[in-house]
N, C-alpha and C positions, 0 to 999 in steps of 0.2 A: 526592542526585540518582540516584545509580544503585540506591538503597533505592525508590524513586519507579518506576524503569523496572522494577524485579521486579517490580511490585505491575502496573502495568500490562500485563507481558507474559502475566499470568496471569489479568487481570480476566476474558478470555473464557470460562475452564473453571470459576468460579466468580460464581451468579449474586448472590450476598449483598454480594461484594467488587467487581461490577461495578457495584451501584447506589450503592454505597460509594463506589468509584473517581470515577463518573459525578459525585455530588454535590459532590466535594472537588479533584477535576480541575482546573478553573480557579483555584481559589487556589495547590493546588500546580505548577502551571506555572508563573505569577507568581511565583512563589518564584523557581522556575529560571531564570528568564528575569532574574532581581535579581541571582541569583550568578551568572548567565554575563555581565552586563552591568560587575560590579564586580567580577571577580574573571579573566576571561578570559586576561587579558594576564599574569596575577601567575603561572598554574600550567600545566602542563607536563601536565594529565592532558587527553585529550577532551571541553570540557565540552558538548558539542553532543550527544553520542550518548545522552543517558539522555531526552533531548525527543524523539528522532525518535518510537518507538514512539506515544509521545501523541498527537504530530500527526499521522501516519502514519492512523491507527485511532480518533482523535476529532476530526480538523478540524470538525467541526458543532458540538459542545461549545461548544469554544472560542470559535470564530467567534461564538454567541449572547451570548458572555462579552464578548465587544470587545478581546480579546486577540490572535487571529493578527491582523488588520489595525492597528489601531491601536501592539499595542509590537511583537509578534514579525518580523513583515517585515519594519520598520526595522532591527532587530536581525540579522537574517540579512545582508540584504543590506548592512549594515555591515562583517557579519565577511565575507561574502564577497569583498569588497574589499580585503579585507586580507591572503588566504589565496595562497602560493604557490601554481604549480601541480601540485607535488608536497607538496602539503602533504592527507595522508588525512582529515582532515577535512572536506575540500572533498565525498567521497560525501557523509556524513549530510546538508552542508548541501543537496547537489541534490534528496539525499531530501525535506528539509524543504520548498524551498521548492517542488517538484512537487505533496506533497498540497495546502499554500496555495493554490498557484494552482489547483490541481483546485477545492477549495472555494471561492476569493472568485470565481471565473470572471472576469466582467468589470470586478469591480471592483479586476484586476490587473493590468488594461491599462497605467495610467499608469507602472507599472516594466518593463513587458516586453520595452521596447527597450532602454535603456541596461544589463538584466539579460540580453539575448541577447546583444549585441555582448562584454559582457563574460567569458558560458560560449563563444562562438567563439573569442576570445583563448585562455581555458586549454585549450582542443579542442587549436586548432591547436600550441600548445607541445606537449602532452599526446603528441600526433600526431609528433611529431618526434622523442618520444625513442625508444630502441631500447630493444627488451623483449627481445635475444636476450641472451644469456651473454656477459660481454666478460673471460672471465678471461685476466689472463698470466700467464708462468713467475714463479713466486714460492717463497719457501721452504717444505718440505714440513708445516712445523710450521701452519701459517698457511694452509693449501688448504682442510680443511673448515671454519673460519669464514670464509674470501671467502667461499666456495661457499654459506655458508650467507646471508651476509650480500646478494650477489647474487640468490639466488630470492626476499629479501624484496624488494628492489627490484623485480624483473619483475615480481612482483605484484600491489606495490603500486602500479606503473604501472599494467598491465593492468587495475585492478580503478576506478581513475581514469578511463580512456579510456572504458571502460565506463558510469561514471556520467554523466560529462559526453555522449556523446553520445546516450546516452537520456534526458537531461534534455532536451536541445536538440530529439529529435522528440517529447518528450512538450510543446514549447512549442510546435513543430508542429501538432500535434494539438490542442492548445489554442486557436489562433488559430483553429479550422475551429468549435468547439463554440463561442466566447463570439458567433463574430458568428453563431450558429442564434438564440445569448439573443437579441442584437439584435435581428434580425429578425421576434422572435417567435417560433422555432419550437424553440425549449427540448426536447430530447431527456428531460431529466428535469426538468418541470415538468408535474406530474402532481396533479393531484384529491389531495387529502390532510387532517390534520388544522389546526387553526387555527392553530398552532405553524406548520407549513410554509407557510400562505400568508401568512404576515404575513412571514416570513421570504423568500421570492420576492419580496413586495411590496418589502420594503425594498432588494434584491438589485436590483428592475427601477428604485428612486428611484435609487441609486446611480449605474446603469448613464445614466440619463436627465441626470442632472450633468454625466455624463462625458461625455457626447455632445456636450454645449452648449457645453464648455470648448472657448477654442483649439486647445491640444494634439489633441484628440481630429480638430477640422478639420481640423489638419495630418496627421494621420494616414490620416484618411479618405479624403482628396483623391481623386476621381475613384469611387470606391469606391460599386459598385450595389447597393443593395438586394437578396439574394436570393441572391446570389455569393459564398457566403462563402467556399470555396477561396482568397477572393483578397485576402482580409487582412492576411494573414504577409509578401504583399509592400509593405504602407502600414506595418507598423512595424520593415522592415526591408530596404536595398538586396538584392536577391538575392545579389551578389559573393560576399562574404565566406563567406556558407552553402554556395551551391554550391563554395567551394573548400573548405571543408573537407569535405562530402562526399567529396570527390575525393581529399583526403587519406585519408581514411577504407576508402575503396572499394581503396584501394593497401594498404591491409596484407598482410601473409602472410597466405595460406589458414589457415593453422593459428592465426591471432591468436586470441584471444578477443575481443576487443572487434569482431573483422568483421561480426559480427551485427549490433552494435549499428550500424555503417555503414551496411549495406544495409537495417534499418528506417530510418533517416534518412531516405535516402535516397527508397523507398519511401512515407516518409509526405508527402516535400515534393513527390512527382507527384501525389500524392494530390490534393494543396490547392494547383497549383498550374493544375489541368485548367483546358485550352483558352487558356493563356495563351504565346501564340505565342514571345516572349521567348525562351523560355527551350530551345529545340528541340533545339537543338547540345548543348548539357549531358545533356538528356535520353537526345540519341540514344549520346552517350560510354556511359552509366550503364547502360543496357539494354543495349551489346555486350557492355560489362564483365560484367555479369549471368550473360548467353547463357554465354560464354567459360567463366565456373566454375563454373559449377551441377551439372554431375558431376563438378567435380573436386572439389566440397568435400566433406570427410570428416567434421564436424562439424554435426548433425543438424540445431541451431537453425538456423546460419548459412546449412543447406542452406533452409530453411526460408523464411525470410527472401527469401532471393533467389528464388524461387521465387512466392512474393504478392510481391515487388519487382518481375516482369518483367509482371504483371499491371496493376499502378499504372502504371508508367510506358509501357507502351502506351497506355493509356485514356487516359492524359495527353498522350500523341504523335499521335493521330488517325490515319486514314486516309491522308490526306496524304503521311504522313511516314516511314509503316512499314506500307503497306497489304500490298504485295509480301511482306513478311515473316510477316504471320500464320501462312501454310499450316504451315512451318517451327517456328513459334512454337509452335500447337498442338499437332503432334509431339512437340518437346519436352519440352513440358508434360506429355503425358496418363499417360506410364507412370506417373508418382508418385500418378495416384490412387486405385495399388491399393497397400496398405499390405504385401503382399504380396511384391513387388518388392525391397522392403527386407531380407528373410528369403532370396536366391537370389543365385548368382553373387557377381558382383563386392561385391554390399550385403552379406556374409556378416559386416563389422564392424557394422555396425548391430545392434543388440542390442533385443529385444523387448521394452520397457521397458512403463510404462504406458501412456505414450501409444498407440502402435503397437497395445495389446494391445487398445485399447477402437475401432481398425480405424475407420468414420466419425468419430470422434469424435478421433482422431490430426490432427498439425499437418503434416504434411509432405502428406497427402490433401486437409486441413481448403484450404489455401493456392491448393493445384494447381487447385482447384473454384472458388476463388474469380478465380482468375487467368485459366483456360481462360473463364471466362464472359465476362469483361474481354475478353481479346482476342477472340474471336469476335464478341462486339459492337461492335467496332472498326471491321470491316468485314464485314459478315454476305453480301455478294455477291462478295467474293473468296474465301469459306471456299465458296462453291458450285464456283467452279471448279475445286477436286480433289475428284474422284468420291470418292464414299465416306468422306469427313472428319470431316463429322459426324456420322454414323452409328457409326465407330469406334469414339468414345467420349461421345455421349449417355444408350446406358441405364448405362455407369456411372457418370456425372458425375449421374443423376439419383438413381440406386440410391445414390450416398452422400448426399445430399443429405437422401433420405426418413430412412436409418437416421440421419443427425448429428441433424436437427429431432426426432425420438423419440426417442431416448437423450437427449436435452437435456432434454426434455417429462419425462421419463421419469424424472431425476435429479431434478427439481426439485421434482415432486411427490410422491417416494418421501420428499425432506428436508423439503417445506416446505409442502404439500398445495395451493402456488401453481402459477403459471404461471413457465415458463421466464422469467427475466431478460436480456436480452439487452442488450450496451452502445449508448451511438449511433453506433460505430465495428464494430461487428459489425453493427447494422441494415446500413449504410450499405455496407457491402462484400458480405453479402449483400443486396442491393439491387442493387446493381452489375453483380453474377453474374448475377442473374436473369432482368435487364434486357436486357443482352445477349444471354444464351443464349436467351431469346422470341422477341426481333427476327430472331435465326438459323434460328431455327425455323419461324417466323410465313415465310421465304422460303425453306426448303429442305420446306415441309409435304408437297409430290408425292413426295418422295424418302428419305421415312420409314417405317417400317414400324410396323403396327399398335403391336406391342407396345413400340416406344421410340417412341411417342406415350405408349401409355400409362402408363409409369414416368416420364417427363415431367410429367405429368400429377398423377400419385402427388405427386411431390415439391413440385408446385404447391401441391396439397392440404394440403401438411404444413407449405407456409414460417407461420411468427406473427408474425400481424397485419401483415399487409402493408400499404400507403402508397397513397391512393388512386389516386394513377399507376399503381404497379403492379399493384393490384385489375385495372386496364381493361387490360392488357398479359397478364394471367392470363386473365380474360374470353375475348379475340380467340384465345388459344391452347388452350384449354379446347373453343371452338367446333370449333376443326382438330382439335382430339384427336378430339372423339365424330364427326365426320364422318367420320374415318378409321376409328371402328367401323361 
């Protein structure tokens, strides 16, 4: 097995061993998947880690094989059942079964619940232990093996709390894409070769089974057409999720795993917009937000929270947090210059890649995405502070133009195609844009020629926009050239 995982880690740089790899892949999986099945319990080494790489980087393979559905998922979720939740095997298996479920989409439904309820249990243990240093006085012979024996435990906590709760929003995030399948409106169901549409086909007979089945009614219950944010609450009570969010959101600043919190966090406003329920939770999670986003020193987690206060406004309305935008935007806007990170108090921040490639950075990428969010929140309370919009429109558009061309830009320098975008990157750019239109389209008397026209630019540059937002670029497009 792990002669198996070399050969795989390396299929990419070599294209002779990759169609080697490709042709012999499913038998050798089935192999491994024999010895991890008979042999699991007898040995003491990780037998899970020499499969991830395969499944990880060949779910489609397989899947044509009849292998991840039919033996591997059973098999995981067997062993995951079985796994303490300090037990480090438990990453590989979240790894595993996240690409699964990326690959079978909907026809992962029928495990989704009793496989959530089950990663919220290890969450919340997970969550409760302490990652700090718990050494006592002991004898001097014996201090650097605790010491040592100690940072493997923080870590191997931390590196646990981590997997489990990016497992749980990437199931998040999954519940938002299978009911697009449902509905028809498949982000990646695309024109292609006879292989791929036979393989949709059978993908959408599946999906059609499952529909019919009881389970699937009980699930559905109430459940509209069109809504798919609103799925994650038919296969699963909110309770439980929102507490361990909560648990989550409470770590030290300095955790590692905070990150992975406040994307949870962030992913479940996402998917759960306009659903009144859940308002009080919401509005905890957005002070929380507010509260430490210059205090975190940690770029990702800055990151994070940052598109978190974006989601969960759009998810709180008007209503709820109208009063707050003006505030909100402030904020927000200093982070969209990559700049800010290089002076003063940011002088830890370090000009890594990210930062260096400036639109194309996560801490700007987020702030763009978020300012567009709340502004479209309520586009006639951003009117009553003079000047709000104006402040930072030409640069919310000036990043926008240069991110869509460095993308354009990358894609064609590697691949002589068109930028790839996921349906979780449409869909937030979408968001943004949305918003910041509707803002526009009602502050147009109070703009000046030129942040019309970098507005305008950035219109020019978004791909392939969604015919909503064609007629939302249209009606602003018209306010731009009037304003020449």
């Amino acid at each position: 097995n792990m002669a198996v995982a070399s050969m795989l880690r390396n299929m990419d740089d070599d294209d002779d061993l990759k169609k080697l790899g490709e042709k012999f892949l499913p038998e050798v999986v089935s192999k491994a998947i024999f010895s991890i099945d008979r042999y699991a319990n007898a040995v003491e080494t990780d037998v899970f880690a020499p499969l991830s790489t395969a499944i990880e980087e060949h779910a489609s393979i397989l899947d044509e094989a009849g292998i991840l559905e039919a033996r591997l998922l059973p098999l995981t979720i067997e062993r995951m059942n079985t796994l303490d939740s300090e037990d480090s095997e438990l990453d590989e298996t979240f790894d595993i079964l996240g690409a699964m479920m990326k690959q079978l989409k909907s026809r992962f439904l029928p495990h989704a619940k009793p496989l959530m309820l089950r990663t919220i249990q290890i969450t919340k243990e997970l969550l409760a232990k302490n990652t700090q240093p718990r050494l006592e006085s002991r004898d001097e012979d014996s201090d650097e093996d605790r010491e040592e024996e100690e940072e493997d435990r923080i870590e191997k906590i931390s590196m646990l709390q981590k997997g489990s709760l990016g497992f749980l929003g990437a199931m998040v995030d999954w519940s938002a894409q299978v009911t697009r399948q449902i509905n028809g409106d498949d982000d990646g169901k695309r024109k292609g070769d006879s292989k791929k549409s036979q393989k949709m086909g059978a993908t959408e007979i599946a999906t059609k089974e499952f529909l019919e089945s009881d389970d699937a009614k009980k699930i559905l219950s109430g459940y509209k057409k069109g809504q798919h944010q609103q799925l994650l609450w038919f296969l699963i009570d909110s309770g439980p999720i929102f507490r361990v969010a909560r648990q989550g959101m409470s770590l030290r600043l300095d955790s590692e795993a905070l990150e992975y919190a406040l994307s949870l966090v962030g992913d479940i406003a996402r998917c759960c917009f306009e659903i009144d329920t859940f308002e009080e939770e919401l509005k905890m999670f957005l002070n929380m937000a507010v509260d430490m986003v210059e205090l975190l020193e940690d770029k990702r987690s800055r990151t994070n929270s940052i598109w978190m206060i974006g989601m969960v406004a759009r998810a709180m309305g008007k209503t709820s947090i109208g009063e707050k935008i003006p505030s909100l935007i402030r904020l927000l806007k200093p982070f969209l210059n990559p700049k800010f990170f290089n002076s003063g108090k940011e002088k830890r921040f370090d000009k890594d890649k990210d930062l260096e490639k400036g639109a194309s950075s996560s801490i700007p990428n987020n702030a763009a995405i978020a300012l567009g969010c709340v502004a479209g929140v309520a586009p006639d309370v951003v009117s009553l502070s003079e000047g709000l919009l104006a402040s930072f429109l030409k640069e919310w558009s000036d990043h926008w133009s240069t991110h869509f061309k460095l993308r354009a830009a990358e894609s064609d320098g590697k691949t002589k195609k068109k930028a790839r975008y996921t349906g979780t990157e449409r869909e937030e750019c979408a968001l943004s844009f949305s918003g910041m239109c509707n803002t526009v389209l009602l502050h147009k008397n109070n703009l000046s020629s030129d942040c019309l026209a970098r507005f305008a630019d950035a219109m020019r540059n978004f791909p392939e926009p969604t015919e909503e937002l064609k007629k939302l670029f249209d009606k602003c497009k018209a306010v731009c050239n009037d304003k020449d």
